[in-house]
GUDRENMAR-262158 format. One record per residue (C-alpha): x, y, z; residue in three letters. Coordinates in steps of 0.1 Angstrom, whole numbers, padded with zeros to 4 digits, always signed. Last residue first. Example, Ala and Ser with C-alpha at 12.3 -4.5 7.8 and 13.67 -1.06 7.14 Angstrom:
+0137-0011+0071Ser
+0123-0045+0078Ala
END
This chain:
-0579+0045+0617Unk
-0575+0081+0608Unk
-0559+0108+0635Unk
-0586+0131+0654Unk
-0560+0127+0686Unk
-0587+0106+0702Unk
-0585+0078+0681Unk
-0548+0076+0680Unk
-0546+0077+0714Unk
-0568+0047+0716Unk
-0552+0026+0693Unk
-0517+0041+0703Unk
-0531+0022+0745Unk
-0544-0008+0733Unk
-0507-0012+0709Unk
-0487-0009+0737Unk
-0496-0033+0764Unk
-0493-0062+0737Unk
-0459-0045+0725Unk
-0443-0047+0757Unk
-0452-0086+0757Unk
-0440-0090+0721Unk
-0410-0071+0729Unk
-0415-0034+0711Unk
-0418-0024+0673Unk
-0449-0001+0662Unk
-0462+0009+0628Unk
-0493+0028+0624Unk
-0515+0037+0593Unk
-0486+0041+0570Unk
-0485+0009+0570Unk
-0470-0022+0594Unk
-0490-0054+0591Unk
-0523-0055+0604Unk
-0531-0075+0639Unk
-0557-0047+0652Unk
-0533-0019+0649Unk
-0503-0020+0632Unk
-0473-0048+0633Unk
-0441-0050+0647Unk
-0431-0073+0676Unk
-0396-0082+0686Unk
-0371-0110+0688Unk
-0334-0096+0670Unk
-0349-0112+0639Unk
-0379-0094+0644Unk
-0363-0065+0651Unk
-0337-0065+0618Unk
-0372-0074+0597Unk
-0387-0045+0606Unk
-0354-0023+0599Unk
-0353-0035+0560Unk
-0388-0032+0550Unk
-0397+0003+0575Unk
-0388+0032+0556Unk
-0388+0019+0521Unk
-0424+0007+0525Unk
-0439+0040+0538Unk
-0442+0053+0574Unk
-0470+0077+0578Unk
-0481+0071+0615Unk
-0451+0062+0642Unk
-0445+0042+0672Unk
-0412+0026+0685Unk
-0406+0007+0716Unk
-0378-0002+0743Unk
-0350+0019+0728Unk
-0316+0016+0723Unk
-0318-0021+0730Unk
-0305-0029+0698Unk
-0336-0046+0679Unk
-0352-0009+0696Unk
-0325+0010+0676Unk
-0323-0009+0645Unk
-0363+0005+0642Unk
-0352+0038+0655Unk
-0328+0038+0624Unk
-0348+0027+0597Unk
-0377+0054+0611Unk
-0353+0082+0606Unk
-0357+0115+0626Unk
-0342+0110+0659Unk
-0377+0115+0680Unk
-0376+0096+0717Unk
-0404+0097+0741Unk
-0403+0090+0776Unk
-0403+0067+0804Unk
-0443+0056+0795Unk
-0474+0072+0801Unk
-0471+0108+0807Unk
-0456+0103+0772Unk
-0482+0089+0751Unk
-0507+0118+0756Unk
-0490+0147+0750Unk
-0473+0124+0721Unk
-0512+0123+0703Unk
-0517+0158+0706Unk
-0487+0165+0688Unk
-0495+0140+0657Unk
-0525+0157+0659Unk
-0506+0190+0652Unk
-0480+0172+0634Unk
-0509+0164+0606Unk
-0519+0197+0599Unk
-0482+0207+0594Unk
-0477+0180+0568Unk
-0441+0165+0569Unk
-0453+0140+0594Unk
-0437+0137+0627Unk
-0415+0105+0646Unk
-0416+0082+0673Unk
-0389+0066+0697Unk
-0407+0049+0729Unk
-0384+0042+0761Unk
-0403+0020+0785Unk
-0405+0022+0822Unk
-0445+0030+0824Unk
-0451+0004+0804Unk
-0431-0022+0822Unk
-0395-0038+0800Unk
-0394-0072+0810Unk
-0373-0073+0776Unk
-0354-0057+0754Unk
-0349-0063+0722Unk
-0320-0088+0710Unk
-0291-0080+0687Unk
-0262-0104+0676Unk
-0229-0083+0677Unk
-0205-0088+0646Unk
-0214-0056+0628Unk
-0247-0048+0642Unk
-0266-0080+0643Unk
-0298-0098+0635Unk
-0309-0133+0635Unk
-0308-0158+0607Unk
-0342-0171+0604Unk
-0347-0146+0578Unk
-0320-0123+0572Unk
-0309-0097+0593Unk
-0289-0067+0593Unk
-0276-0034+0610Unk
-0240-0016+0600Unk
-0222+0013+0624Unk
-0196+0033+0609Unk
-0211+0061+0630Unk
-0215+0086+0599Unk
-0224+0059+0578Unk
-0252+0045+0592Unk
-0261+0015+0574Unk
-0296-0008+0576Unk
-0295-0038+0564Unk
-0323-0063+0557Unk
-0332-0096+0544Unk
-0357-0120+0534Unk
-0386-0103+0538Unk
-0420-0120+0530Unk
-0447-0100+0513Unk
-0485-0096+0523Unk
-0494-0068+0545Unk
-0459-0053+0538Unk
-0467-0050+0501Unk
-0441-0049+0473Unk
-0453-0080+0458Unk
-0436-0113+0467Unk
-0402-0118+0484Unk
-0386-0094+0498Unk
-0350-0081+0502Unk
-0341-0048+0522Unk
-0320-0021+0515Unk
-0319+0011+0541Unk
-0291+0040+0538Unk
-0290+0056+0572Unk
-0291+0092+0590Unk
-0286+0102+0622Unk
-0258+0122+0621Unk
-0269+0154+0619Unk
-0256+0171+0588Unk
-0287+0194+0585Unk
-0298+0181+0554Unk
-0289+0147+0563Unk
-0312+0151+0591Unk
-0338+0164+0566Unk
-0331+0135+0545Unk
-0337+0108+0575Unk
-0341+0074+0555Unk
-0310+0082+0523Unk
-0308+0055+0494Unk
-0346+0041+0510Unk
-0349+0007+0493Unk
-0368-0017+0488Unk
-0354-0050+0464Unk
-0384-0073+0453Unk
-0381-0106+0446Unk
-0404-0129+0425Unk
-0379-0135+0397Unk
-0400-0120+0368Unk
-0393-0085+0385Unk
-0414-0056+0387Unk
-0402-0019+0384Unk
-0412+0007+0402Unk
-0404+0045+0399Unk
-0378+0061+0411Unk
-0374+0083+0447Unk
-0382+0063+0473Unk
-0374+0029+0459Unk
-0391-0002+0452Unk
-0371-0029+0430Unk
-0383-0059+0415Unk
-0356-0090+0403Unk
-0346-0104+0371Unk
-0309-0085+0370Unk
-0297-0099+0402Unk
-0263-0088+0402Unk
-0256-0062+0375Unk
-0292-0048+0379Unk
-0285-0045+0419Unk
-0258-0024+0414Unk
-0275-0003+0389Unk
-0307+0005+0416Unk
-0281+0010+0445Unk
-0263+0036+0425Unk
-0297+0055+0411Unk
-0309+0057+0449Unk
-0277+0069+0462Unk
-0276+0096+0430Unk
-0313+0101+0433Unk
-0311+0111+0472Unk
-0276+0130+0470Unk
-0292+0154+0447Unk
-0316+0162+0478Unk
-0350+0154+0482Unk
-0373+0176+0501Unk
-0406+0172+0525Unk
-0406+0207+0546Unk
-0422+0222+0516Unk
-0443+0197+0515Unk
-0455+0163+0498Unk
-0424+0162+0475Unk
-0396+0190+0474Unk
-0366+0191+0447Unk
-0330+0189+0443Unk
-0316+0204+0477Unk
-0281+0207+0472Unk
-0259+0188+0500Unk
-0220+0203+0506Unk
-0186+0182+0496Unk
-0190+0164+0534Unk
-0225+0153+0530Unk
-0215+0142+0495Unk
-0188+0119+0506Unk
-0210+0108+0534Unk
-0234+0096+0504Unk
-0211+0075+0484Unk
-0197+0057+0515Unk
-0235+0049+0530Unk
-0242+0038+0490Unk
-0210+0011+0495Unk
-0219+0001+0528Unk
-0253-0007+0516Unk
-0243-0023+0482Unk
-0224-0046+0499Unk
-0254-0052+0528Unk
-0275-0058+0508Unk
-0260-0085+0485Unk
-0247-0105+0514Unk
-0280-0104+0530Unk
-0293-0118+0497Unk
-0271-0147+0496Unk
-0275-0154+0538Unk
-0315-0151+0527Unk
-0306-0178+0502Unk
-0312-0181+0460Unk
-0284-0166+0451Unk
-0278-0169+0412Unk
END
């Protein structure tokens, strides 16, 4: 059984090109929306649970005694200690929409499916409709395709490109609003693509400086955390917590320091909970 990060990465990111093929082959045969979850705006598509269903069998065949945490099944815990997360589509809307900014995420973890306390042992992060494929394992660095990735750094404030993103709830985007009118007088500008895993490969890439957004879950973040980690960056919520749904931000550690003062308080005054 593999028992390394490199095994695990190996695992994830097989099954991740794989799911990316499956669910471009549904983008391009037409996408049925199956159902909606918190809102209206918040759907699932057929293509969701048959991703989701395909990485969750693959996975059985190879490592049947681990976890796995997915978006769109229920839980199951392992005996093995290892968790597999998984988002089978991160940016469903965009997917709805056939933009092409959307990403199969399958990350590796060890302990309970809990960011504040698990360890992650690899991640990738696919985009099919660009070809392009992000990992990392732990201690391994991160890469797309052959390329080692590093964040950027010596990036000031007031120069640094920030990706975000918007709840589903209506209430919520108006704070969320309120929040971005103050951020972006304050930095380069502000980014939204509409997929967390992505924005997260994006700042390990360069692509952008810094990344800050309330309402992530597990599956959004576990794979593309540990890709900017590996590739030298910060992520965390406020006050030294882990990433949550709370907050989660990605920048150089330095760039990340000025940062994080600066959501904490525009946070706060946007009415949003600490």
């Amino acid at each position: 059984m593999p028992a390394s990060p490199a095994d695990f990465l190996e695992i994830a990111r097989s099954i991740g090109v794989e799911a990316g093929a499956l669910i471009a082959k549904r983008r391009a045969e037409g996408v049925t929306v199956a159902a909606s979850k918190s809102s209206p705006e918040d759907v699932v598509t057929f293509a969701d649970r048959e991703s989701e269903d395909f990485i969750r069998a693959r996975l059985a065949e190879l490592r049947p005694d681990d976890g796995f945490f997915g978006e769109e099944s229920a839980a199951t815990l392992g005996t093995s200690g290892v968790t597999w997360v998984v988002d089978p589509i991160d940016g469903t809307v965009n997917y709805l929409y056939d933009i092409p900014a959307y990403a199969v995420s399958i990350a590796a973890v060890e302990g309970d499916p809990d960011p504040s306390t698990w360890t992650a042992l690899a991640g990738c992060v696919v985009n099919p409709v660009l070809g392009e494929v992000f990992t990392a394992s732990a201690g391994g660095g991160a890469f797309l395709g052959e390329r080692r990735l590093a964040v950027n750094r010596d990036v000031a404030l007031a120069q640094a490109l920030v990706g975000t993103g918007f709840a589903y709830s209506a209430d919520l985007r108006v704070k969320q609003g309120q929040f971005i009118t103050g951020l972006v007088g304050r930095v380069r500008d502000i980014r939204r693509a509409g997929s967390a895993a992505l924005d997260l490969c994006s700042v390990a890439a360069g692509r952008l400086d810094a990344y800050a957004e309330r309402g992530l879950n597990p599956w959004d973040h576990a794979a593309g955390a540990l890709i900017v980690r590996e590739a030298g960056g910060r992520v965390g919520g406020f006050l030294g917590a882990a990433e949550s749904t709370v907050m989660t931000f990605a920048a150089d550690p330095v760039l990340a320091a000025e940062l994080e003062p600066l959501l904490y308080e525009l946070h706060r005054d946007a009415g949003l909970p600490l």
